[in-house]
mmCIF file as gemmi writes it, N, C-alpha and C atoms, coordinates in Angstrom:
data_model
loop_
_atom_site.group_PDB
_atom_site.id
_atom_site.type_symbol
_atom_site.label_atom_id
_atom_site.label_alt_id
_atom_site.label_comp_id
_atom_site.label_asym_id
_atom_site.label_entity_id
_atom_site.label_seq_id
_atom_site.pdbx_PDB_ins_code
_atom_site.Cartn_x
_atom_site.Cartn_y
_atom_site.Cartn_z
_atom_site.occupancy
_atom_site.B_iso_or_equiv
_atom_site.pdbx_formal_charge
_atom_site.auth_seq_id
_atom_site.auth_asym_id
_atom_site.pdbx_PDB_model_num
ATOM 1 N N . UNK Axp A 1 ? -3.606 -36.139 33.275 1 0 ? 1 A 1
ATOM 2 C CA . UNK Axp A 1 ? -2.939 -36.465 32.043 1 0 ? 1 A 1
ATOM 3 C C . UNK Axp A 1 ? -2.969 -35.238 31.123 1 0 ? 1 A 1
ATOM 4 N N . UNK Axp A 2 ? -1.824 -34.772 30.681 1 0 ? 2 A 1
ATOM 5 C CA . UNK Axp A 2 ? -1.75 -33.77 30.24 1 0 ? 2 A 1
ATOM 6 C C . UNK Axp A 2 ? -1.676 -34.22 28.256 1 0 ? 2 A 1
ATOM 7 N N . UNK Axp A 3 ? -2.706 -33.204 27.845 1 0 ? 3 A 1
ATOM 8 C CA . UNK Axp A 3 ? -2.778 -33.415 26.273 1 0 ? 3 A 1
ATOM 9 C C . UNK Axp A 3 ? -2.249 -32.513 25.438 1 0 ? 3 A 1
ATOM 10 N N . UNK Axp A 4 ? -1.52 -33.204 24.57 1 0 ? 4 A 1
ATOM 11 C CA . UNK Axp A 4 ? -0.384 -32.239 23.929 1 0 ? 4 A 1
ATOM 12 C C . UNK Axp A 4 ? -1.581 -31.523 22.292 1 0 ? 4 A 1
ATOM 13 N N . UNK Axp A 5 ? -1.625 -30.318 22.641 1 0 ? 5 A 1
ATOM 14 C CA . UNK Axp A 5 ? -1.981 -29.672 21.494 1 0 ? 5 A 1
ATOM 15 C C . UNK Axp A 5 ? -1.017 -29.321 20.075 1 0 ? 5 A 1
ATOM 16 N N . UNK Axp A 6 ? -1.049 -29.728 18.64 1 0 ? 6 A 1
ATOM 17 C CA . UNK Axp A 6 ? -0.734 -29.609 17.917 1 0 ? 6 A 1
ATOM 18 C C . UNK Axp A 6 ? -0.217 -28.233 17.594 1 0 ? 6 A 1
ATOM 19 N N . UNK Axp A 7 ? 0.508 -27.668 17.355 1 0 ? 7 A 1
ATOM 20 C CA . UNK Axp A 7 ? 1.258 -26.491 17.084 1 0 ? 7 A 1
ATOM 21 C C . UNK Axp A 7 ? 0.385 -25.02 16.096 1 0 ? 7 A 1
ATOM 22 N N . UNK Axp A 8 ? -0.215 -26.4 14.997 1 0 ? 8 A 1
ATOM 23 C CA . UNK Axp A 8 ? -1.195 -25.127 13.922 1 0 ? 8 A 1
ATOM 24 C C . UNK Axp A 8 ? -2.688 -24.808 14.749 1 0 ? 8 A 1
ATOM 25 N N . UNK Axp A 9 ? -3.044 -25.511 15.841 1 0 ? 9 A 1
ATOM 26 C CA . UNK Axp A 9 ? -4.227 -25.126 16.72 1 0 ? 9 A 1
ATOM 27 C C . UNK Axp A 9 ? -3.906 -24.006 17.476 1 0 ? 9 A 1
ATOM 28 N N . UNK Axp A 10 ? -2.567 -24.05 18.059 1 0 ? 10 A 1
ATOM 29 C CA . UNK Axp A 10 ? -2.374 -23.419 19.257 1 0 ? 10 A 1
ATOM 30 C C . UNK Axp A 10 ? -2.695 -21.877 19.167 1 0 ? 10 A 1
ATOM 31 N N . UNK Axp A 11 ? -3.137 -20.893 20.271 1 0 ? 11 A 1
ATOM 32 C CA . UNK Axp A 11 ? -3.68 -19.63 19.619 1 0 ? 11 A 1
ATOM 33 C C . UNK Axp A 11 ? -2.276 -18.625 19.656 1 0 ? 11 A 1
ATOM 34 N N . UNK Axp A 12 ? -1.333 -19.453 20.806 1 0 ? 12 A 1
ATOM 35 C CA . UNK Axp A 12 ? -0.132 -18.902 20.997 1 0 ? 12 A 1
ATOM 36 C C . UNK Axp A 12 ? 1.134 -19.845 20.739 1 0 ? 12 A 1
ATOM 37 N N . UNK Axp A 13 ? 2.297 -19.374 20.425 1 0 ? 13 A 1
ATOM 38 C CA . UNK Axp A 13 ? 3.444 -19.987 20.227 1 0 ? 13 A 1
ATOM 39 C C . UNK Axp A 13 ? 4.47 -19.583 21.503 1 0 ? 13 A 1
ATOM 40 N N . UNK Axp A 14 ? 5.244 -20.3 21.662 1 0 ? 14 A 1
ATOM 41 C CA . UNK Axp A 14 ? 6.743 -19.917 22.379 1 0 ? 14 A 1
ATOM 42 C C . UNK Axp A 14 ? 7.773 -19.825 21.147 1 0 ? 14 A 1
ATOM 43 N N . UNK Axp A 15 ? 8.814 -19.24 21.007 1 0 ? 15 A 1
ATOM 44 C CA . UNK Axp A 15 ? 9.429 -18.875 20.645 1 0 ? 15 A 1
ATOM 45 C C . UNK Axp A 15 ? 10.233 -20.19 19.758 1 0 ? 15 A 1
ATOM 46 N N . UNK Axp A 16 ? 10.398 -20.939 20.529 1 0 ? 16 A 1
ATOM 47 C CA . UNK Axp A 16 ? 10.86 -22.549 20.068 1 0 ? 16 A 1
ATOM 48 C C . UNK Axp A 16 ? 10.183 -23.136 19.121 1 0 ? 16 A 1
ATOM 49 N N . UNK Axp A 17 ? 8.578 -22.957 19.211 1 0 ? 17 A 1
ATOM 50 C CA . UNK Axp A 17 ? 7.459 -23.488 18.773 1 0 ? 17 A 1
ATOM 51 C C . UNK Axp A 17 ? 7.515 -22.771 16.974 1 0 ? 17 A 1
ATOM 52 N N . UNK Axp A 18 ? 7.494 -21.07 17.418 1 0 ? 18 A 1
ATOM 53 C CA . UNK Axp A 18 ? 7.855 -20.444 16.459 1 0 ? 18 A 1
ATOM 54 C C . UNK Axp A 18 ? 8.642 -20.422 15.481 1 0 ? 18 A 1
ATOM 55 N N . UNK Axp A 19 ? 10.015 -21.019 15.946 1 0 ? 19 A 1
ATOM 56 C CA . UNK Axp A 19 ? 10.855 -21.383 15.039 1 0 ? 19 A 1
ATOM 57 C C . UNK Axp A 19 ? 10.773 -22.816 14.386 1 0 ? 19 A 1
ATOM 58 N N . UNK Axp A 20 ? 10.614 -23.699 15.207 1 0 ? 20 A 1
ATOM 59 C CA . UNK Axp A 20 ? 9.791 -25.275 14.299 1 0 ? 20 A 1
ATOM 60 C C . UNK Axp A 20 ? 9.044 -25.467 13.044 1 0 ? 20 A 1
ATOM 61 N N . UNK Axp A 21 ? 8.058 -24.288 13.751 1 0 ? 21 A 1
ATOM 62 C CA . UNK Axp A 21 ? 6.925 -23.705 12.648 1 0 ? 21 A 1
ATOM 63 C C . UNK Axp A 21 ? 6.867 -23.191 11.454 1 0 ? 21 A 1
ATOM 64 N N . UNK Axp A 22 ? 7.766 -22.041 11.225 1 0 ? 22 A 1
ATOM 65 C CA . UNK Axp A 22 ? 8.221 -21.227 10.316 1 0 ? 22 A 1
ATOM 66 C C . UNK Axp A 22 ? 9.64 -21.472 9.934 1 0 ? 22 A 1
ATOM 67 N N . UNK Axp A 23 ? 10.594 -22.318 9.986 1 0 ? 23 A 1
ATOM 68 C CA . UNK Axp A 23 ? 11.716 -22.664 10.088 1 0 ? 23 A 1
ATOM 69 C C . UNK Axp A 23 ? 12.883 -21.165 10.357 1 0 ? 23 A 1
ATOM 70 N N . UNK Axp A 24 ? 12.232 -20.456 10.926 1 0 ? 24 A 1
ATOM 71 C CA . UNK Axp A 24 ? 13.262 -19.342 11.021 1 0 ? 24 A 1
ATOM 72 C C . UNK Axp A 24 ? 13.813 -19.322 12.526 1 0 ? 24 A 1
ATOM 73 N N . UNK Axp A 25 ? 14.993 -18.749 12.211 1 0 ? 25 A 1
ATOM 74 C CA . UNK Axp A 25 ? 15.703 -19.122 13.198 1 0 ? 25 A 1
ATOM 75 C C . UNK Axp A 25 ? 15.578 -18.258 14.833 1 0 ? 25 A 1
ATOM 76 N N . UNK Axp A 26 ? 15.648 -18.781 16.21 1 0 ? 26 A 1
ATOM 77 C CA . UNK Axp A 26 ? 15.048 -18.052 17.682 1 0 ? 26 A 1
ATOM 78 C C . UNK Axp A 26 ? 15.718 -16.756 17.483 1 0 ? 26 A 1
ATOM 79 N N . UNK Axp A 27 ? 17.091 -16.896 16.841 1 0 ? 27 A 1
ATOM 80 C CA . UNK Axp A 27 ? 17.478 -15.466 17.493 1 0 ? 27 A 1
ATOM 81 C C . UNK Axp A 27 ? 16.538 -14.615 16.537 1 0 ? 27 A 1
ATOM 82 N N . UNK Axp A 28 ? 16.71 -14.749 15.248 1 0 ? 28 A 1
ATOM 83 C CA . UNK Axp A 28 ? 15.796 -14.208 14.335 1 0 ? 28 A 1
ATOM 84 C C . UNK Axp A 28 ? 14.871 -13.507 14.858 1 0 ? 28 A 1
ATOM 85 N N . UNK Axp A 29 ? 13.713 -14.908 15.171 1 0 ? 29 A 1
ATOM 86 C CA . UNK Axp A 29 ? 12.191 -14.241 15.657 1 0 ? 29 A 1
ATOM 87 C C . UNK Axp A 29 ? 12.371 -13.245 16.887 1 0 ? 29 A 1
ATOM 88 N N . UNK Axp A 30 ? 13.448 -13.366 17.851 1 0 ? 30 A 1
ATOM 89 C CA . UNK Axp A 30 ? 13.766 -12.905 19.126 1 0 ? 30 A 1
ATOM 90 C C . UNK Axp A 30 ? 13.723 -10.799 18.603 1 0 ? 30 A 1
ATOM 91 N N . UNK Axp A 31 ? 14.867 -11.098 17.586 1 0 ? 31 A 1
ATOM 92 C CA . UNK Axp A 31 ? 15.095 -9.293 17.262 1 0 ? 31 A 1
ATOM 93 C C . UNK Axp A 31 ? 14.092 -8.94 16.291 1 0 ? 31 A 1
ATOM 94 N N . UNK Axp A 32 ? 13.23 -9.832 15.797 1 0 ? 32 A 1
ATOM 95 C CA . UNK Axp A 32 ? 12.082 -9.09 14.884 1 0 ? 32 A 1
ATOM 96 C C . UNK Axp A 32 ? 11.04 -8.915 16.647 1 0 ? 32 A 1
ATOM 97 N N . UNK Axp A 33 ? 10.688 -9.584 17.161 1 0 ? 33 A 1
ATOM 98 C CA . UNK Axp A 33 ? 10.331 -9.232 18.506 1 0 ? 33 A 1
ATOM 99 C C . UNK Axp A 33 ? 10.276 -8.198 19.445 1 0 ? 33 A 1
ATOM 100 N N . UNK Axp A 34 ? 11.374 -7.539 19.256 1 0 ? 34 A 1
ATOM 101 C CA . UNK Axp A 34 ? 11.813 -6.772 20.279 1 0 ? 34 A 1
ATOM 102 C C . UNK Axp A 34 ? 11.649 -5.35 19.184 1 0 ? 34 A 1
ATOM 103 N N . UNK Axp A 35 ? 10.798 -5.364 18.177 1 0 ? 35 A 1
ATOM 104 C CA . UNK Axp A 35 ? 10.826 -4.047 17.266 1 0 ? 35 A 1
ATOM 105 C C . UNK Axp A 35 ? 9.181 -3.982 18.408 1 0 ? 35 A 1
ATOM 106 N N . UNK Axp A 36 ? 9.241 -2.927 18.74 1 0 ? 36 A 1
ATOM 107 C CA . UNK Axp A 36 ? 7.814 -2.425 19.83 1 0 ? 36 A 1
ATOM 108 C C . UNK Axp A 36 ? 6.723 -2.246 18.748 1 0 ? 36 A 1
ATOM 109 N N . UNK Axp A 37 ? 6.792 -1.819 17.209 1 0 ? 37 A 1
ATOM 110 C CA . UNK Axp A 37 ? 6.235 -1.685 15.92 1 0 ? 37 A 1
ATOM 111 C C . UNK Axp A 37 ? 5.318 -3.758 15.899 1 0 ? 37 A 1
ATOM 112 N N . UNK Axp A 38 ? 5.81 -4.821 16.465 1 0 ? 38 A 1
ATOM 113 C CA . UNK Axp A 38 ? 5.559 -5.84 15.898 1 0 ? 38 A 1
ATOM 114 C C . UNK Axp A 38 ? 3.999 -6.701 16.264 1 0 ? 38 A 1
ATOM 115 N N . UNK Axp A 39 ? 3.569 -6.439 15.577 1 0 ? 39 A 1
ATOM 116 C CA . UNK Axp A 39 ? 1.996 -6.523 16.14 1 0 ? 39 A 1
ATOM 117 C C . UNK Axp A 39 ? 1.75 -8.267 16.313 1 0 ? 39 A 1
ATOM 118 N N . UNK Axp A 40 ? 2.47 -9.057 16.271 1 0 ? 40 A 1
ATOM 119 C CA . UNK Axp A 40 ? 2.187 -10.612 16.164 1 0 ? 40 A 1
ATOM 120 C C . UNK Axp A 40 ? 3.118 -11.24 17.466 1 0 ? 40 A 1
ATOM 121 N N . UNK Axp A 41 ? 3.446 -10.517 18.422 1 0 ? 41 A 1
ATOM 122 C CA . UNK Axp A 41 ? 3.908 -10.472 20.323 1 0 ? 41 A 1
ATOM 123 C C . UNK Axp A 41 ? 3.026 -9.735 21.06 1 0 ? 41 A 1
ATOM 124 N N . UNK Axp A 42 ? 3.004 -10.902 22.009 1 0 ? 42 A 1
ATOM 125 C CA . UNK Axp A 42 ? 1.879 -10.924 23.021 1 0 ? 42 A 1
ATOM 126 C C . UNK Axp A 42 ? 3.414 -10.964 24.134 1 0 ? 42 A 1
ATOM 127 N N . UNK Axp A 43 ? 3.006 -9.678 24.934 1 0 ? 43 A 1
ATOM 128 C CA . UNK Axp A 43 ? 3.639 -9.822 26.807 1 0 ? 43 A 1
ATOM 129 C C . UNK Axp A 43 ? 3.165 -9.915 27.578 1 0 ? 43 A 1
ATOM 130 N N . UNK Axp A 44 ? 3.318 -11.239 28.418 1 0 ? 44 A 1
ATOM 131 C CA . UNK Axp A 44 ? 2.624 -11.395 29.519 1 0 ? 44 A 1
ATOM 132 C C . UNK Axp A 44 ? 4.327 -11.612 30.716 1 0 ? 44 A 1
ATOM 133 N N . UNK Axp A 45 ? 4.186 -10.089 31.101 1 0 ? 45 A 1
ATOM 134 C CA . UNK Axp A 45 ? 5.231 -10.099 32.379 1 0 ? 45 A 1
ATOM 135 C C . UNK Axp A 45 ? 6.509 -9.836 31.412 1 0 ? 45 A 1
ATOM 136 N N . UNK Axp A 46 ? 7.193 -11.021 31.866 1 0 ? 46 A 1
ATOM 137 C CA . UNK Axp A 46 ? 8.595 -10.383 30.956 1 0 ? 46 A 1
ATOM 138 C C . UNK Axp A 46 ? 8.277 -11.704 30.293 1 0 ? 46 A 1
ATOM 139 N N . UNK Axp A 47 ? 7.514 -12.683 29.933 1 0 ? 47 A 1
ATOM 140 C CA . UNK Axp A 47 ? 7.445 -13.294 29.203 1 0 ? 47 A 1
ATOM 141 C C . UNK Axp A 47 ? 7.103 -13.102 27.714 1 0 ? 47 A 1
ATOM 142 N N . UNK Axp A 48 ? 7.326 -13.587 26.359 1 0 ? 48 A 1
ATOM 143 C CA . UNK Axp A 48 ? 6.779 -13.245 25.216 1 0 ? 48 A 1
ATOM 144 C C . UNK Axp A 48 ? 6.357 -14.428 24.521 1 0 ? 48 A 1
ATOM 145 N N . UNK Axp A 49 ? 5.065 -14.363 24.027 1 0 ? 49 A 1
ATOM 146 C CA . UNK Axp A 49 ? 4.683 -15.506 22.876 1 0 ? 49 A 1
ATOM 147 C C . UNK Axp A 49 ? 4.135 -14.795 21.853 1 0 ? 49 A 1
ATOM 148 N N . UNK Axp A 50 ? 4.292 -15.59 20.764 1 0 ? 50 A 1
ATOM 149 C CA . UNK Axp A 50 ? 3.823 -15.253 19.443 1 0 ? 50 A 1
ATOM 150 C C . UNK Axp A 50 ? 2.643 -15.746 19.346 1 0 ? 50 A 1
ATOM 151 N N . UNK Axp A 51 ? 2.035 -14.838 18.456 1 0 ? 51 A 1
ATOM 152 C CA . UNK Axp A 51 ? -0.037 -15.31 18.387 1 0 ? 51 A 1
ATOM 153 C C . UNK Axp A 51 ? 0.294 -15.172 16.676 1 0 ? 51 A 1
ATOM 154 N N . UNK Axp A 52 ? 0.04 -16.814 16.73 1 0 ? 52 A 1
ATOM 155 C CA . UNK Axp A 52 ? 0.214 -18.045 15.709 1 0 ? 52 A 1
ATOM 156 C C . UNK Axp A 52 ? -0.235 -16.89 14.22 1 0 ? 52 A 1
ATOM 157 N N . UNK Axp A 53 ? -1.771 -16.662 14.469 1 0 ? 53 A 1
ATOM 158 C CA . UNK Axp A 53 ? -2.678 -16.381 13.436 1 0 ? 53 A 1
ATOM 159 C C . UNK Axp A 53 ? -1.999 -14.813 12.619 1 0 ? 53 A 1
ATOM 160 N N . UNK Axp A 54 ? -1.427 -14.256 13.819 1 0 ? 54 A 1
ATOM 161 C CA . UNK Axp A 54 ? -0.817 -13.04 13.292 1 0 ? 54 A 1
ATOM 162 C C . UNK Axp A 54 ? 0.684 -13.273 12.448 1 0 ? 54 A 1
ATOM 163 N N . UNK Axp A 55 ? 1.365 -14.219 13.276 1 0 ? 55 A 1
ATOM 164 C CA . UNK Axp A 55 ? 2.345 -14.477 12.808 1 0 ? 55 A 1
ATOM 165 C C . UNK Axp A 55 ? 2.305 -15.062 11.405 1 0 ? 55 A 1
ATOM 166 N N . UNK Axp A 56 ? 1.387 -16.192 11.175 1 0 ? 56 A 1
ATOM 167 C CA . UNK Axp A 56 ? 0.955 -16.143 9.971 1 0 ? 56 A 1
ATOM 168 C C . UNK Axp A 56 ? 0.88 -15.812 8.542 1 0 ? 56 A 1
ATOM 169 N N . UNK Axp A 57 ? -0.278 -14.223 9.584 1 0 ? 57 A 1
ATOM 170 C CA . UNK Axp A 57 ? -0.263 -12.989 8.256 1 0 ? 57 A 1
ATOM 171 C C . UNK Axp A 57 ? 0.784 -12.557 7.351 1 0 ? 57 A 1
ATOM 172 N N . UNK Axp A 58 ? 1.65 -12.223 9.086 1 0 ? 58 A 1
ATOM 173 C CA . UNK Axp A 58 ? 3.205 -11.305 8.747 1 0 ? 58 A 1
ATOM 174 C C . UNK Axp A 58 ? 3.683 -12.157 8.129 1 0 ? 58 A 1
ATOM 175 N N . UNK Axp A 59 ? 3.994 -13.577 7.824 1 0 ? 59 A 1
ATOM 176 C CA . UNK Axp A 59 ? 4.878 -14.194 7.085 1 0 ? 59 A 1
ATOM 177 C C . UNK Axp A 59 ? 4.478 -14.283 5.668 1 0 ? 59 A 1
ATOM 178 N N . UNK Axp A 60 ? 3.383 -14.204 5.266 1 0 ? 60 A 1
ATOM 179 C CA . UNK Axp A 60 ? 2.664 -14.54 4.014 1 0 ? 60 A 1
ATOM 180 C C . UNK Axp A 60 ? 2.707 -12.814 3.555 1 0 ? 60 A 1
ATOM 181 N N . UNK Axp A 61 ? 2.821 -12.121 4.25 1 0 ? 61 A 1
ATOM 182 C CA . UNK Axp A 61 ? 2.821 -11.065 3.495 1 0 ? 61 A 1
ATOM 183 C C . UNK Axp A 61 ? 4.453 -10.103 3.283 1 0 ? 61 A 1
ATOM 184 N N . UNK Axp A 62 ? 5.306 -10.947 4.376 1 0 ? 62 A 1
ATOM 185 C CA . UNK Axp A 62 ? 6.663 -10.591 3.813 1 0 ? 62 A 1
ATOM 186 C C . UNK Axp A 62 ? 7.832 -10.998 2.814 1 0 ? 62 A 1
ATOM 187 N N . UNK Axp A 63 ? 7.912 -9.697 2.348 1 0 ? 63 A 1
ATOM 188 C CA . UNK Axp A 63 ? 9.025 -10.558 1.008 1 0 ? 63 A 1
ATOM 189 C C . UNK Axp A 63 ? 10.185 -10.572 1.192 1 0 ? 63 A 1
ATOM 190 N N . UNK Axp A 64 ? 10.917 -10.182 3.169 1 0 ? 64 A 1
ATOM 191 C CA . UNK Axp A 64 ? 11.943 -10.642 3.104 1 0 ? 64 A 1
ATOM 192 C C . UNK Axp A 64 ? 12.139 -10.367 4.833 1 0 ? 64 A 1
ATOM 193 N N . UNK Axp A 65 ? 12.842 -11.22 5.408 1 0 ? 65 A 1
ATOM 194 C CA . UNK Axp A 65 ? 12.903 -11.44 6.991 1 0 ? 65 A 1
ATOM 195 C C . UNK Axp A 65 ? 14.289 -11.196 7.226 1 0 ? 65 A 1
């Protein structure tokens, strides 16, 4: 039986998750992503998730996306 973890626990996001979260939009998070500068993407393979706690930061400390 698989248990669904709440979104503000999780240590990582998917991209979907990301946008739920922060109401900003996939393509959005997708090209702030792909800046190699973005310290709140995690790659595993060609996969990408966002690490929640960083993402966070970056949002509380930007004054414009």
């Amino acid at each position: 039986m698989k248990q669904e973890i709440p979104v503000w626990e999780k240590l990582n996001l998917s991209f979907e998750e990301a946008a739920a979260y922060s109401g900003i939009g996939i393509n959005k998070l997708r090209s702030i992503a792909n800046d190699p500068r973005c310290s709140f993407v995690i790659r595993i393979g060609n996969k990408k998730l966002i690490k929640r706690k960083k993402f966070e930061e970056y949002l509380s400390s930007a004054f414009e996306i």
